[in-house]
DSSP file (Angstrom, degrees, kcal/mol; ACC not computed):
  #  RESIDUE AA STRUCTURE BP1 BP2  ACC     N-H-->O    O-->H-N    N-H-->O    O-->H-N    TCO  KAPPA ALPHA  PHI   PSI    X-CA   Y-CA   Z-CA
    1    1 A X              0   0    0      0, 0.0     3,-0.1     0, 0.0     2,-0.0   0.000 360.0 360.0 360.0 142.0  108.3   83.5  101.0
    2    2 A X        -     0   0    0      1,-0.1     5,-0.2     2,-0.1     4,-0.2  -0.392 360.0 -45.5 -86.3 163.1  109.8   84.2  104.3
    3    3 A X    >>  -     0   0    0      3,-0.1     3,-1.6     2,-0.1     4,-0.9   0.366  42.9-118.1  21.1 114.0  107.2   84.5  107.7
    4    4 A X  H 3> S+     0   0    0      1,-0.3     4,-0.7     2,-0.2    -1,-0.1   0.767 122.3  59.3 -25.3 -43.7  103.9   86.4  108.1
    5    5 A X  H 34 S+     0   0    0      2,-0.2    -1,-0.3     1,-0.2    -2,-0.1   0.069 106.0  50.8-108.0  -4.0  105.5   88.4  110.8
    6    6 A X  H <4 S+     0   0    0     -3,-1.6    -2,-0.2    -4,-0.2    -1,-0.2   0.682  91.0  87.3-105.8 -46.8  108.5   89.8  107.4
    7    7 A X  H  < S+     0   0    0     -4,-0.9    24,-0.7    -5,-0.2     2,-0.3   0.841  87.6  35.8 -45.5 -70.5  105.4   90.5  105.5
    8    8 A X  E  <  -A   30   0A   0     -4,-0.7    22,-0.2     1,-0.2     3,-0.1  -0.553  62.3-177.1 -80.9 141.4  104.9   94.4  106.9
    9    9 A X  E     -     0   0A   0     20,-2.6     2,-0.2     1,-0.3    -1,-0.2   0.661  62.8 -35.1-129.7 -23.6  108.2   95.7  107.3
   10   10 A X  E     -A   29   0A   0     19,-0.7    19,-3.5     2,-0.0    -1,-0.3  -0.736  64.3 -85.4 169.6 170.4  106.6   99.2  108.8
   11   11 A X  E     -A   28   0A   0     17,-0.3     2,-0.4    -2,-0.2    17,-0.2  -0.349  36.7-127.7 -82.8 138.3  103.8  101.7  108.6
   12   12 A X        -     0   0    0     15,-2.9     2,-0.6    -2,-0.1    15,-0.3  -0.833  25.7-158.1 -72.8 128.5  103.8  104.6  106.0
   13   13 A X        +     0   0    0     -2,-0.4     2,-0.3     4,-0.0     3,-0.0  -0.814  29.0 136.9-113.3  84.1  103.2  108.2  107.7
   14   14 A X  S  > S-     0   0    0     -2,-0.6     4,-3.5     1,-0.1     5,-0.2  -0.772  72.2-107.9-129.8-170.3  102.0  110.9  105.9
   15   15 A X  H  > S+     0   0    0     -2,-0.3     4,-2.0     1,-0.2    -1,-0.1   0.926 123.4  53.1 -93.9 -42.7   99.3  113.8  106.4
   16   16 A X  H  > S+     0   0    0      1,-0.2     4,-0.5     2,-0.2    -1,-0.2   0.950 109.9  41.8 -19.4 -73.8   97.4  111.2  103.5
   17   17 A X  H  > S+     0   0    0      1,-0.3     4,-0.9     2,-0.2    -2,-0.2   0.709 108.7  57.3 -85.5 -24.8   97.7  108.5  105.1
   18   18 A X  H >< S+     0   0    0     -4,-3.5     3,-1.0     1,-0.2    -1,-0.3   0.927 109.1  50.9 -44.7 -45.3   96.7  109.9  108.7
   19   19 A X  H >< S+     0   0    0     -4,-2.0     3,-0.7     1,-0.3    -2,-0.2   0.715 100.8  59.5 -68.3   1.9   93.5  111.1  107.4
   20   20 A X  H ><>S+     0   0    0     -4,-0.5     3,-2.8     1,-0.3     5,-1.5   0.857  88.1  76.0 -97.4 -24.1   92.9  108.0  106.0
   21   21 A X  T <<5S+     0   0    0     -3,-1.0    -1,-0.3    -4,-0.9     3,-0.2   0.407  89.6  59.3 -52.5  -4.5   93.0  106.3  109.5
   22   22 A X  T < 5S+     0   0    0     -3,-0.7    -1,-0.4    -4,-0.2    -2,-0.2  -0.051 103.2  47.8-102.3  12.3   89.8  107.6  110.3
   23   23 A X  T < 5S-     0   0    0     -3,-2.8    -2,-0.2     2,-0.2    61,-0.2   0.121 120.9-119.3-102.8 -15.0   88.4  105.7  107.3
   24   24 A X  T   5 +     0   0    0     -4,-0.4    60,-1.9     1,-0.3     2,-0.5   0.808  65.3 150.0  30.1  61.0   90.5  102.8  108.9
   25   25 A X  E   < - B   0  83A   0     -5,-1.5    -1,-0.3    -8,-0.2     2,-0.3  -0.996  30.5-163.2-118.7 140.4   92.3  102.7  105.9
   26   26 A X  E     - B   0  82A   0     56,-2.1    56,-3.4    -2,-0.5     2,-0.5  -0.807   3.8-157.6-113.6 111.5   96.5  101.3  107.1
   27   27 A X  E     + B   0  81A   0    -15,-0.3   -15,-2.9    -2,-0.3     2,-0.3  -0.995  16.3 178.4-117.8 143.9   99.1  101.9  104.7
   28   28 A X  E     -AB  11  80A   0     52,-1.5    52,-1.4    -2,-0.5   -17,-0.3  -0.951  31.1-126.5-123.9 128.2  102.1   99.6  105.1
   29   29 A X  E     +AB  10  79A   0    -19,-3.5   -20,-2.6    -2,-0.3   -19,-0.7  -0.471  38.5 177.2 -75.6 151.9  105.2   99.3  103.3
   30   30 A X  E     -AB   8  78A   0     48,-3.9    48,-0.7    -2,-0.2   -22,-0.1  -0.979  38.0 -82.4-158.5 143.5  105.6   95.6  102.3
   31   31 A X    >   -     0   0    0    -24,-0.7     3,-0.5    -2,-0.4   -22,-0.1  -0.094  44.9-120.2 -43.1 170.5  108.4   93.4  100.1
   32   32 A X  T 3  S+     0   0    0      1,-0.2    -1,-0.1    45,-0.0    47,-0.0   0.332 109.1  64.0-106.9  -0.2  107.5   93.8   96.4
   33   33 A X  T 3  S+     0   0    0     45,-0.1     2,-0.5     2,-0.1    -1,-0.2   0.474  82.5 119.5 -93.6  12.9  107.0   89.9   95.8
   34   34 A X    <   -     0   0    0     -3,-0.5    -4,-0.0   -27,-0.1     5,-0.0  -0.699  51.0-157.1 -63.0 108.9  104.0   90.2   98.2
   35   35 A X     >  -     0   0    0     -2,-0.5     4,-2.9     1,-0.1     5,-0.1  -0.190  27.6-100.8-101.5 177.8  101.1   89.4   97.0
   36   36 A X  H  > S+     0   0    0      2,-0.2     4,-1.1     3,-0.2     5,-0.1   0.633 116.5  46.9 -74.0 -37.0   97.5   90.5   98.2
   37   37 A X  H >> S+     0   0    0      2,-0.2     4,-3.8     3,-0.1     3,-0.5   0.960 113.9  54.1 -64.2 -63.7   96.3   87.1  100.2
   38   38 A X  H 3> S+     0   0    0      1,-0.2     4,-2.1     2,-0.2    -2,-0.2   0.820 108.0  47.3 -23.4 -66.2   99.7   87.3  101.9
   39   39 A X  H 3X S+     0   0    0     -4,-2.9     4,-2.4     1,-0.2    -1,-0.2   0.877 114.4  45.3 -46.4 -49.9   99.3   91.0  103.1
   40   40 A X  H <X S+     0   0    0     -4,-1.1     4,-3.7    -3,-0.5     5,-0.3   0.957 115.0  47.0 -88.8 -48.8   96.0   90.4  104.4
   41   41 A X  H  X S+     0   0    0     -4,-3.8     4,-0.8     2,-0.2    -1,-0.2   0.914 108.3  55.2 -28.0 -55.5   97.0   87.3  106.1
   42   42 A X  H >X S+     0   0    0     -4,-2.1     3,-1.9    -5,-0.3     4,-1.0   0.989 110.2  49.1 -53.4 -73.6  100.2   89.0  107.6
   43   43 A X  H 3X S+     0   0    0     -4,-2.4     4,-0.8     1,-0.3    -2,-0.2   0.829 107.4  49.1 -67.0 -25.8   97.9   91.9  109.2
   44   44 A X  H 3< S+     0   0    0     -4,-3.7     6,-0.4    -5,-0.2    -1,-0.3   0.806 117.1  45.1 -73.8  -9.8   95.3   89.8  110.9
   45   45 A X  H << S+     0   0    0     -3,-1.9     5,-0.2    -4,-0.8    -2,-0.2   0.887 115.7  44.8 -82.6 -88.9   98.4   87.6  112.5
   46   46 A X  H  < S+     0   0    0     -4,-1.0    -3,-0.2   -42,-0.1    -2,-0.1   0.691 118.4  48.1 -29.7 -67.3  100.8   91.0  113.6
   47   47 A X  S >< S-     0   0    0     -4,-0.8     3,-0.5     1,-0.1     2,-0.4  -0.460  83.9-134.7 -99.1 154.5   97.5   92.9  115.2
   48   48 A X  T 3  S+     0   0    0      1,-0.2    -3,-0.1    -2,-0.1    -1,-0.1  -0.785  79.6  16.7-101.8 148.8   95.4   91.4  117.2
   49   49 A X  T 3  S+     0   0    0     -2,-0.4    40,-2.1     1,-0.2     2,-0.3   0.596  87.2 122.4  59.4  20.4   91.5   91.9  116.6
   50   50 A X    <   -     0   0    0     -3,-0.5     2,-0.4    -6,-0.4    -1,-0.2  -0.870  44.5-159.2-124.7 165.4   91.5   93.2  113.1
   51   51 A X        -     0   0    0     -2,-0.3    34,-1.4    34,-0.2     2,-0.4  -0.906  17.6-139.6-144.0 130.9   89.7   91.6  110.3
   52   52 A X        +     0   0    0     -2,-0.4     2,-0.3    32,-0.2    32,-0.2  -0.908  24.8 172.7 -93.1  97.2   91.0   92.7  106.8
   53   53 A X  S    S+     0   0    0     -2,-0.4    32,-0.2    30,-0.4    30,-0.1  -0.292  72.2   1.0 -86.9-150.7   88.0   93.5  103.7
   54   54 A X        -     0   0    0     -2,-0.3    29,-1.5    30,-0.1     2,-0.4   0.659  52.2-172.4-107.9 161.9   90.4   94.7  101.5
   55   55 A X  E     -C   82   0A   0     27,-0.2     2,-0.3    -3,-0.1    27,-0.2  -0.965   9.2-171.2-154.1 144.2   93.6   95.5  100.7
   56   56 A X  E     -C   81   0A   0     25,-1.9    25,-6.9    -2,-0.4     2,-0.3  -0.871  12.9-158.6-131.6 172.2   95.1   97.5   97.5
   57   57 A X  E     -C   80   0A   0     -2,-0.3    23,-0.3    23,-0.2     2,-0.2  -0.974   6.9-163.1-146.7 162.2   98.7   97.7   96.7
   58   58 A X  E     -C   79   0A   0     21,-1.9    21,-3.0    -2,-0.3    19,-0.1  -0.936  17.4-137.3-147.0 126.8  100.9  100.1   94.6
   59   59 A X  E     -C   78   0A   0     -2,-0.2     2,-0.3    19,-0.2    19,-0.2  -0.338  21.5-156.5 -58.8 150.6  104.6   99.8   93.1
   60   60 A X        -     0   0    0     17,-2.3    -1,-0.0     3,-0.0     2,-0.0  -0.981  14.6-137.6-126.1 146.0  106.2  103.1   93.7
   61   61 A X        -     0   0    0     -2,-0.3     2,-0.6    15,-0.1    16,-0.2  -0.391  26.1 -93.9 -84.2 175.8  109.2  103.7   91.1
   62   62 A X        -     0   0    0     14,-0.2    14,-0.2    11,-0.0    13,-0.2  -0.765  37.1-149.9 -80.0 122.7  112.5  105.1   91.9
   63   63 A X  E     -D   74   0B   0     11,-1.4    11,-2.2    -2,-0.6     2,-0.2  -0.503  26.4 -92.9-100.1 173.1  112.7  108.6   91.4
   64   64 A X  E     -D   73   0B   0      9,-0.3     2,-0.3    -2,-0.1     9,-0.3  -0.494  39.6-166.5 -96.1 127.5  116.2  110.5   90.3
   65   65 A X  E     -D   72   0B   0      7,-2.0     7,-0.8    -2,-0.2     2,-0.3  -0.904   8.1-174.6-114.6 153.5  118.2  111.8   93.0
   66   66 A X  E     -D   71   0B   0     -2,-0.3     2,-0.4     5,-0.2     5,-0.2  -0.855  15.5-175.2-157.9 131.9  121.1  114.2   92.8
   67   67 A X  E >  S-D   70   0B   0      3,-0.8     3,-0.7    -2,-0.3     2,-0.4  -0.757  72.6 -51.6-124.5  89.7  123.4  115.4   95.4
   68   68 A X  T 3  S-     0   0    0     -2,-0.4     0, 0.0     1,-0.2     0, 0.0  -0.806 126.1 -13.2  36.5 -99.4  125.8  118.2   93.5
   69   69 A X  T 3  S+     0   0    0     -2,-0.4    -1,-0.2    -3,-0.1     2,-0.2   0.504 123.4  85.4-128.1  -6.2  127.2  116.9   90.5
   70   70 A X  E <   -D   67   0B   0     -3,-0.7    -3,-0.8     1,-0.1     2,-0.2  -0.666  54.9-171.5 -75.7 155.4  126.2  112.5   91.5
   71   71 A X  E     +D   66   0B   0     -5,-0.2     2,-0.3    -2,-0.2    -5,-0.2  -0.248  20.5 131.5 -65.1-167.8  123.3  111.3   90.7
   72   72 A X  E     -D   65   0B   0     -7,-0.8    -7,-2.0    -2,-0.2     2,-0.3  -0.809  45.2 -73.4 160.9-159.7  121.6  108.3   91.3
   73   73 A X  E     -D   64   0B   0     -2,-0.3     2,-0.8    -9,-0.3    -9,-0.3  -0.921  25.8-127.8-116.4 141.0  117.9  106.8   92.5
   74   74 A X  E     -D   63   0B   0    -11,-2.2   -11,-1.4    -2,-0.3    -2,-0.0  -0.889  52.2 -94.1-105.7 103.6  116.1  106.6   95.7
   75   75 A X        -     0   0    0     -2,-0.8   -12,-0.5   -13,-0.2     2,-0.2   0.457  37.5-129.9   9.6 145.3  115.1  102.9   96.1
   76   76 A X        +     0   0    0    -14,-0.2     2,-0.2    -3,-0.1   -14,-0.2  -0.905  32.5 165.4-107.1 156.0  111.7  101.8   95.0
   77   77 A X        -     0   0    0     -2,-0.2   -17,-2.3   -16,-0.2     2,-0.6  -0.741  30.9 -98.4-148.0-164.4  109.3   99.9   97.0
   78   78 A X  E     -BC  30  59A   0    -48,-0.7   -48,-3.9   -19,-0.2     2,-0.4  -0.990  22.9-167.6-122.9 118.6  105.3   98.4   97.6
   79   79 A X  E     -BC  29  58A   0    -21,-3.0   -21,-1.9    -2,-0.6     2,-0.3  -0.953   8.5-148.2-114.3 153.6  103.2   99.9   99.7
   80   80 A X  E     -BC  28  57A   0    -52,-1.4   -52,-1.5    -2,-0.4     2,-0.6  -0.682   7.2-148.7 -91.3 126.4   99.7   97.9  100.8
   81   81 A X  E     -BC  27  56A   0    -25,-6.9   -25,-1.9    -2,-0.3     2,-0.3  -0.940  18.5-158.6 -98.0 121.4   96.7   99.9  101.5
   82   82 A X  E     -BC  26  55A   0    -56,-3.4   -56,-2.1    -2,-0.6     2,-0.4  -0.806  10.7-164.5 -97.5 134.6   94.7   98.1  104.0
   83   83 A X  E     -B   25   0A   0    -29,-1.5   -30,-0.4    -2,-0.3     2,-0.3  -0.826  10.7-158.9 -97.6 146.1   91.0   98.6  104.7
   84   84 A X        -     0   0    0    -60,-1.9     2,-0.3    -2,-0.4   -32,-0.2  -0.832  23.1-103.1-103.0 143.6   89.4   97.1  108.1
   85   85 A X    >   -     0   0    0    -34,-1.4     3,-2.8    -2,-0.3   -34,-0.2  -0.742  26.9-109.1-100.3 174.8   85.9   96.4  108.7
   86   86 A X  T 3  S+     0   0    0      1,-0.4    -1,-0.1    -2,-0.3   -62,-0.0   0.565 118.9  47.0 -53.1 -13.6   83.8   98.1  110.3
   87   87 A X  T 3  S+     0   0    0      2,-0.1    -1,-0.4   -36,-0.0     2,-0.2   0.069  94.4 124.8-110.4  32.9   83.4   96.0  113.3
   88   88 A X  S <  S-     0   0    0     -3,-2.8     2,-0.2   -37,-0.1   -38,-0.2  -0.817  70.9-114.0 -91.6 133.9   87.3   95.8  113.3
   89   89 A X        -     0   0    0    -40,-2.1    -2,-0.1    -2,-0.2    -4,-0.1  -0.470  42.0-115.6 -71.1 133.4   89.5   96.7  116.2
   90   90 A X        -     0   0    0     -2,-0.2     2,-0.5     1,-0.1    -1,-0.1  -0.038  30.2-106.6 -53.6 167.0   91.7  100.0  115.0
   91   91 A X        -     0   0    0    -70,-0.1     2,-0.5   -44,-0.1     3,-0.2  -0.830  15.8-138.8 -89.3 132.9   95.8   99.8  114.6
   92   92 A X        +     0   0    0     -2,-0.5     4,-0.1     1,-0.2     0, 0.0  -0.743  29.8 171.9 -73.3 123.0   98.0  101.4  117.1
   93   93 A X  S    S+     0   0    0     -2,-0.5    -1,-0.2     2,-0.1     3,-0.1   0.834  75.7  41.2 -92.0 -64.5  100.4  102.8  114.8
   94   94 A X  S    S-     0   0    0     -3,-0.2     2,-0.4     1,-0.2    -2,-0.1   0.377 106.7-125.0 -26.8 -29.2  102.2  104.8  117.3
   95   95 A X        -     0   0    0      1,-0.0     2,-0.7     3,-0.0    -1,-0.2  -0.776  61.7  -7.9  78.8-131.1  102.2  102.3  120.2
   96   96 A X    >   -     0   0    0     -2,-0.4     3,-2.2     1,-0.1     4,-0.2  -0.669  49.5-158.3 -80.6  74.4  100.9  102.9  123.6
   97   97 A X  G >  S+     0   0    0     -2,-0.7     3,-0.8     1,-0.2    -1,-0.1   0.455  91.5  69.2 -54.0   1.7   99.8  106.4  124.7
   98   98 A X  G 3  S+     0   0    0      1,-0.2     3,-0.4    -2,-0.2    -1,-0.2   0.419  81.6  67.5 -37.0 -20.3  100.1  105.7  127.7
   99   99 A X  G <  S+     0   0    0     -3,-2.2    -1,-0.2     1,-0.2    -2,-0.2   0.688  98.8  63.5 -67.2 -40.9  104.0  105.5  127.5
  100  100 A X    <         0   0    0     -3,-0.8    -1,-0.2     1,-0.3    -2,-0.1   0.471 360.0 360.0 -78.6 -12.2  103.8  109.6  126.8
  101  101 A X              0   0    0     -3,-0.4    -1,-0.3    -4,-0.1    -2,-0.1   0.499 360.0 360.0-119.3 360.0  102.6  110.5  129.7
């Protein structure tokens, strides 16, 4: 398996997955031969200060595409859900808000 640092290949963003950041639950997209030690491994290396309890993961299939008369499928992949604990520093998903201003 390639690097710790290959392991999250980037952060999921949906109006789900925001709310869940206030739960300090992280969803990540991640290779599909990643397994569950790996992930959790991977994310205490990339951020600094966080401690991983748990982590769930789900294939997503490839759904049917069609753009006028082709078809085809839109990739399938694994995404991780990561829980912190509570005495864990949160993830900047976003990067620095300072940078915006």
């Amino acid at each position: 398996m390639a690097s710790l640092y290959d392991i999250v290949k980037r952060p999921i963003i949906t109006e789900a997955t925001m709310a869940n950041m206030d739960l300090k639950k992280y969803t990540f997209e991640v290779p599909k031969t990643a397994h569950k030690l790996v992930i959790k491994q991977a994310v205490e290396a990339a951020f600094e200060g966080v401690k991983v309890e748990k982590v769930n993961t789900v294939t997503v299939s490839p759904k049917a595409k069609r753009m006028g008369r082709y078809q085809g499928f839109k990739p399938g992949y694994k995404k991780a859900i990561v829980t912190l604990t509570a005495d864990s520093k949160n993830i900047e998903v976003f990067g620095n808000d300072d940078a915006a201003e």
